[in-house]
N, C-alpha and C positions, 0 to 999 in steps of 0.2 A: 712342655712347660713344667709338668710336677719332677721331670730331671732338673731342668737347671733350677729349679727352687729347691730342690734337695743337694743341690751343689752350691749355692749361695748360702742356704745352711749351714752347711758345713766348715765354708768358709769364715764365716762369721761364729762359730764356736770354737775352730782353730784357732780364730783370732783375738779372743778373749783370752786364749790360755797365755798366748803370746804376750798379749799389753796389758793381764793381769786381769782384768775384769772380773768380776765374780757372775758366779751363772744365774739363768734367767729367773731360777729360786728365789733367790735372795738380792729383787732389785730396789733401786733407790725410793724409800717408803713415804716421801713428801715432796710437794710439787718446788721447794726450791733446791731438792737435790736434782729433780728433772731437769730446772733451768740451768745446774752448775751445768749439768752434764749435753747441754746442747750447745754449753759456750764452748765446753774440752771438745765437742763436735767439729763444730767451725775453726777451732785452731789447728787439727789434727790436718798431715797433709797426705796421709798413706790411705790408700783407699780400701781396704784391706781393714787397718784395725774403724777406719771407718764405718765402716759398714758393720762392723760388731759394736761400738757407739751408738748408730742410730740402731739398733735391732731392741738395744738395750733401753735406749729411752721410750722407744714403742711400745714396748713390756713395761716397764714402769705407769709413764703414761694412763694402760690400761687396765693396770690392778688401783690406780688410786680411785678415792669413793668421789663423789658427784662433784663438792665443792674443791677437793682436790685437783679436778681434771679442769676447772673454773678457776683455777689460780697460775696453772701452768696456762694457759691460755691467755689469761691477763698479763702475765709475764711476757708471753713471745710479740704481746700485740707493742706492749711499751719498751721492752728493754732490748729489739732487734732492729730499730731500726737501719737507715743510714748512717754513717762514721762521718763525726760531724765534720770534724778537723779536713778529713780528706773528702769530703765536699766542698765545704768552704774554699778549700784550696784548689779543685779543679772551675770551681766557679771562678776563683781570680785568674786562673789560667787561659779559662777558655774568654773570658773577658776582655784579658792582655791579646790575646791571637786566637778569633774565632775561626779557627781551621776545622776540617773534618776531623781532625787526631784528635785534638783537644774537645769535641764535641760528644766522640766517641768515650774518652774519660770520665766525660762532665755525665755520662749518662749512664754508667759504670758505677761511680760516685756516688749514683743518685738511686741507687737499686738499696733496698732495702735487706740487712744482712739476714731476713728471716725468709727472703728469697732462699738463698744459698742452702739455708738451714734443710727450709722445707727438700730441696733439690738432693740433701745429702740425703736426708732422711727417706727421702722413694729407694736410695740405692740398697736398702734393707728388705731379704726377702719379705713379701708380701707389704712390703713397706705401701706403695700405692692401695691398698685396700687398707690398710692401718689408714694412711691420712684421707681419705674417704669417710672413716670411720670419725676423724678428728674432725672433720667439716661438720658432719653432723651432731656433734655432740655442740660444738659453736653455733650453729643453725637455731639449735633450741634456748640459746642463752641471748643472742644477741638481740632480740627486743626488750629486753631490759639491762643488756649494756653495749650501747652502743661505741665505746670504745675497742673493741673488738669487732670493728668496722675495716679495720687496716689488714691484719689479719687475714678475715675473709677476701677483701680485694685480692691479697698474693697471693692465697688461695684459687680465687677464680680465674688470676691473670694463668698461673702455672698449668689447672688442670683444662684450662680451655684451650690448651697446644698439646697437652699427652691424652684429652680425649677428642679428637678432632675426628670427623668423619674417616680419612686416610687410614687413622689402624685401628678399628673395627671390623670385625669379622661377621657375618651375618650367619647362622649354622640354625637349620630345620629340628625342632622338637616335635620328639613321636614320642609313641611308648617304648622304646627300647634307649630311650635316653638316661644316660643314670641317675637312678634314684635320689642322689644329690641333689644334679639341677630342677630335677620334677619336685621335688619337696618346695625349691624357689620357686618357681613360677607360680605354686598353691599359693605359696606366702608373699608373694611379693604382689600378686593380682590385686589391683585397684582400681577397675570399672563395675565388673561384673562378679563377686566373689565364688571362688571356687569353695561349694564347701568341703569335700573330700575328695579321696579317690576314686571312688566311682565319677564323681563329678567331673572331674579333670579327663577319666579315660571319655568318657561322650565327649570332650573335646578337642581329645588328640588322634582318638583311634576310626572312627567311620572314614570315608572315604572323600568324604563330603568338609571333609575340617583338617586345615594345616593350621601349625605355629611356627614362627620366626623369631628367633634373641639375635641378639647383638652382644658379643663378648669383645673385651679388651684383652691383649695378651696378656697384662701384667695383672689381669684381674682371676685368671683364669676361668675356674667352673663360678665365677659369679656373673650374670646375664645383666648386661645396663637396661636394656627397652625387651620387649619382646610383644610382638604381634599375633593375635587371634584371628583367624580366617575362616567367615563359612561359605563355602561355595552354592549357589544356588541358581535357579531357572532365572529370577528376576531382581531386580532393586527390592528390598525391603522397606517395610515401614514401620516396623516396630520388632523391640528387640524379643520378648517373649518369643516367637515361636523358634527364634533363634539358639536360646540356651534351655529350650523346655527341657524336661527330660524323655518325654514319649516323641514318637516320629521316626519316620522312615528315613533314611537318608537315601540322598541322591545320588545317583553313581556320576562320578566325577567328569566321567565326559561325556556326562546331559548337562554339566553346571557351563553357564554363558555369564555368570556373574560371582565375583570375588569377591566379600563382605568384610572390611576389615570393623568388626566389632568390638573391639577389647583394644589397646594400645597402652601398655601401664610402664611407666619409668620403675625402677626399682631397686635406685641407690638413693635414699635421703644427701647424703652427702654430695652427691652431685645436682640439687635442685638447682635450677638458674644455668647450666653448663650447656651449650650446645652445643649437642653431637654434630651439628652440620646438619644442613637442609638435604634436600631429595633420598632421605631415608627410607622413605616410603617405596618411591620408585627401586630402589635395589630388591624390595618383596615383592613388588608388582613384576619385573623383569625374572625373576625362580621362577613366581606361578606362570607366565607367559613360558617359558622356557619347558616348562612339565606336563603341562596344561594348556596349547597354542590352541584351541577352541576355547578359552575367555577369550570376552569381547570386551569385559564392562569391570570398570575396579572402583568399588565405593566405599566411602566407613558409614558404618548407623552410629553417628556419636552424639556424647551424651553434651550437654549444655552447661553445667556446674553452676556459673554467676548468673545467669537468667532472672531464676526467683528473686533475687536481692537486689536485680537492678531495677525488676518490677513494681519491688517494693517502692522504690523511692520516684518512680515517674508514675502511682499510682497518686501519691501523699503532693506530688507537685499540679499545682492550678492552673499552670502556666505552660504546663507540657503540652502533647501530643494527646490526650488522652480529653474525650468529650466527657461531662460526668455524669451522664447514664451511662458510657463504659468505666468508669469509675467504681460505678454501682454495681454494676454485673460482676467487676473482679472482685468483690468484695468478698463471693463464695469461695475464692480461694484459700481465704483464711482458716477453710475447715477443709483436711485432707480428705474428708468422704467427697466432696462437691463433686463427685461425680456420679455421684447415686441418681440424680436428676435427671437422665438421658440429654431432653429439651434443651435443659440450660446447658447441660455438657456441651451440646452440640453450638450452639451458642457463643461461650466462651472460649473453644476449641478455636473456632476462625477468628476471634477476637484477640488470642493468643499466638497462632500464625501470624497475622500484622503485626503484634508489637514484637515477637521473635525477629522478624525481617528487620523492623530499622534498630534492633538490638544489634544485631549482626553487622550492621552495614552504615550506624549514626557512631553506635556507643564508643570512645576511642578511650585509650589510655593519656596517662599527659604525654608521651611521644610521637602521639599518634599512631597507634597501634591497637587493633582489634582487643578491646575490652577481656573477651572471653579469650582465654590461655589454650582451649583445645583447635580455637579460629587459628589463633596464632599461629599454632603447630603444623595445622596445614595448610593453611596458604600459605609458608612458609617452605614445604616441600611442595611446593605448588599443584597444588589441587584447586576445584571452582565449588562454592558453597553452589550444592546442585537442589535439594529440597527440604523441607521444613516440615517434620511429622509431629502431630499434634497428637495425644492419646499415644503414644511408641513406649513411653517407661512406664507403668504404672505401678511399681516398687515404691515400700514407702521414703527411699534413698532419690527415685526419681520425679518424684510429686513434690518431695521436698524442695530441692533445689532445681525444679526445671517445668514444675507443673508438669509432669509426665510431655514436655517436650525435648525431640531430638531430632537431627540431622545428616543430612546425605552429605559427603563431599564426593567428587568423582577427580579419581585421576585418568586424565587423558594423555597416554603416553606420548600423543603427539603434540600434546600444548604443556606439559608440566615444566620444561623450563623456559617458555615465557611466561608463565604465571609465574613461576618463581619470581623471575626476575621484575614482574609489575609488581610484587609484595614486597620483594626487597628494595629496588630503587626506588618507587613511588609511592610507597605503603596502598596499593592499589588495594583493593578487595575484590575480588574476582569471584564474580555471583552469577548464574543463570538467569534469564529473562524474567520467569513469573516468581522469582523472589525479588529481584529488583520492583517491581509493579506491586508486589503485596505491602512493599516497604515505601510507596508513594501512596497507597490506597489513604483517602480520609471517611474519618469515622462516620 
């Protein structure tokens, strides 16, 4: 890969010299010379000075300051559409004679020219991580302009076919990985934070712990997902002894169980994109493959929306919630509330129940598991397998989850029907005694 991006380089500084461009030094210094220069993009038909166009407006683009990068954006969202005239006119066409030909036109017609734009502009080396880069800078703006809704849409229609499960690559990180990508996974971890390099080697180097990324070709040493792995005797319940620092590790062929603890995305710019389901199973089938004495593949994952959903079925009269347990959650409002043993224990099993029908009532308006990590795996079809109470006690997992977390289990032999009861029926697919803690009354 770093050859043909050093020969796409090259070609695209040829090609400036050729169509006159001026070099990456001195590129266009305000965001409506960017938009001249996307529209000289779209007329261009040589793929070639093309490709030195889009290199050039990426470079631009990325030297302009905050509100500049907020102007070319507003630009691409209103002045790219569709061509009205040749709409209008495959509309009267396909109107006159709805054939396939003319459908095909009319939908042709109907593609917006900042489709095309966006399409020219990947053909730029590192272009795809350039517009990764543009997603996320739009990410940050578009709750307070919501016109830059259109935009995003061809955004997410484009990269949800150039990042599709099919080309991704799945590649094992150790410590002999280069120090490049190990720098990213420090920085890019958002379960469990890495705080240095010692920290990082206790989770790459024992024998007892793999990691898995997922690369794009055209992203090259940048990692999309990447997976933590501790191998262990048994299911865990809680994530301390897992990233402690002290402990003995286990030699890999006494571990009967794979713990995927850690799972962190690590492109802002691709939030909302899915890679494709059964992501998980291509980790599960390496470690089976290296490691054919696992029996058992779990994640200890973290809850995030828990707390906040609590919040508001604590505040409702009409809930689920009796109000002597009303009463009882009311310690939650002070992150010690666990100094009390008694009550801990107390609102421990009282927070197991309302975890269960969190998991298994709370939906989105699509009907879709509330919690974004539920998603993710029932999704790659996994079964929500148990509910640990006291597992986070970080002040990151009291916060948002009352120090509760969970098991999912992938079963190599049921993961694509559970898939598929998540995708076609929005099914949720749960083990027996969290279904029954989730009908328990107070």
């Amino acid at each position: 890969m770093t050859f043909v991006s050093d020969l796409l380089a090259s070609v695209s500084r040829r090609s400036r010299e050729l169509i006159g461009l001026k070099a990456v030094e001195a590129p266009p210094r305000h965001a409506a010379d960017v938009t001249a220069l996307a529209r000289t993009l779209l007329s261009r038909r040589g793929e070639a000075s093309g490709t030195a166009v889009a290199r050039a407006i990426l470079d631009a683009y990325r030297l302009l300051d905050a509100p500049g990068r907020l102007a070319v954006l507003r630009d691409l969202s209103g002045g790219f559409g569709a061509d009205r005239a040749r709409l209008d006119a495959a509309i009267a066409a396909y109107q006159a004679d709805p054939s396939p030909a003319c459908a095909a036109t009319l939908h042709a017609a109907a593609e917006p020219r900042r489709q095309e734009l966006i399409r020219r502009l990947n053909l730029a080396p590192r272009g795809t991580l350039d517009l990764v880069r543009l997603r996320d800078d739009l990410l940050a703006h578009l709750p307070d302009n919501p016109d830059l809704k259109v935009l995003d849409d061809d955004l997410v229609h484009l990269f949800s076919s150039w990042f599709n499960r099919g080309f991704l690559v799945v590649r094992r990180i150790d410590w002999s990985t280069p120090a490049n990508i190990l720098e990213k996974i420090i920085r890019y971890e958002a379960v469990h934070e890495i705080r240095d390099w010692d920290d990082l080697r206790r989770r790459l180097q024992p024998e007892d712990r793999r990691c898995y990324a997922f690369f794009h070709p055209r992203l090259e040493d940048e990692p999309l997902i990447f997976v933590e792995v501790a191998l262990t005797a048994e299911i865990p319940g809680a994530i301390g002894p897992l990233i402690a620092e002290e402990g003995t590790p286990l030699a890999a062929d006494d571990a009967r169980v794979a713990v995927f603890y850690s799972i962190s995305n690590c492109q802002t710019g691709l939030a909302g994109i899915s890679f494709g389901s059964l992501l998980i199973k291509q980790v599960v089938e390496e470690l089976k493959r290296e490691l054919p004495k696992l029996t058992t593949f779990v994640t200890l994952s973290p809850v995030p929306g828990f707390a906040k959903w609590l919040a508001k079925e604590r505040k409702t009269e009409t809930g689920f919630l009796l109000d002597e347990e009303r009463t009882l959650l009311d310690a939650l409002d002070a992150l010690d509330w666990r100094a009390d043993s008694l009550r801990a224990q107390k609102i421990d099993k009282l927070l197991a129940r309302c975890a269960a029908r969190y998991f298994l009532t709370a939906k989105t308006s699509g009907n879709r598991p509330l919690d974004p990590v539920a998603r993710f795996h029932l999704g790659n079809g996994a079964r929500l397998e148990r509910i640990n109470t006291g597992a986070d006690l970080s002040e990151a997992g009291l916060r948002q989850s009352h120090g509760v977390m969970v098991n999912y289990l992938y079963d190599l032999g049921r993961i694509e029907e559970n898939h598929e009861a998540y995708a076609e029926r929005r099914e949720i697919v749960a083990a027996g005694p969290v279904k029954k803690l989730a009908e328990q009354k107070g």
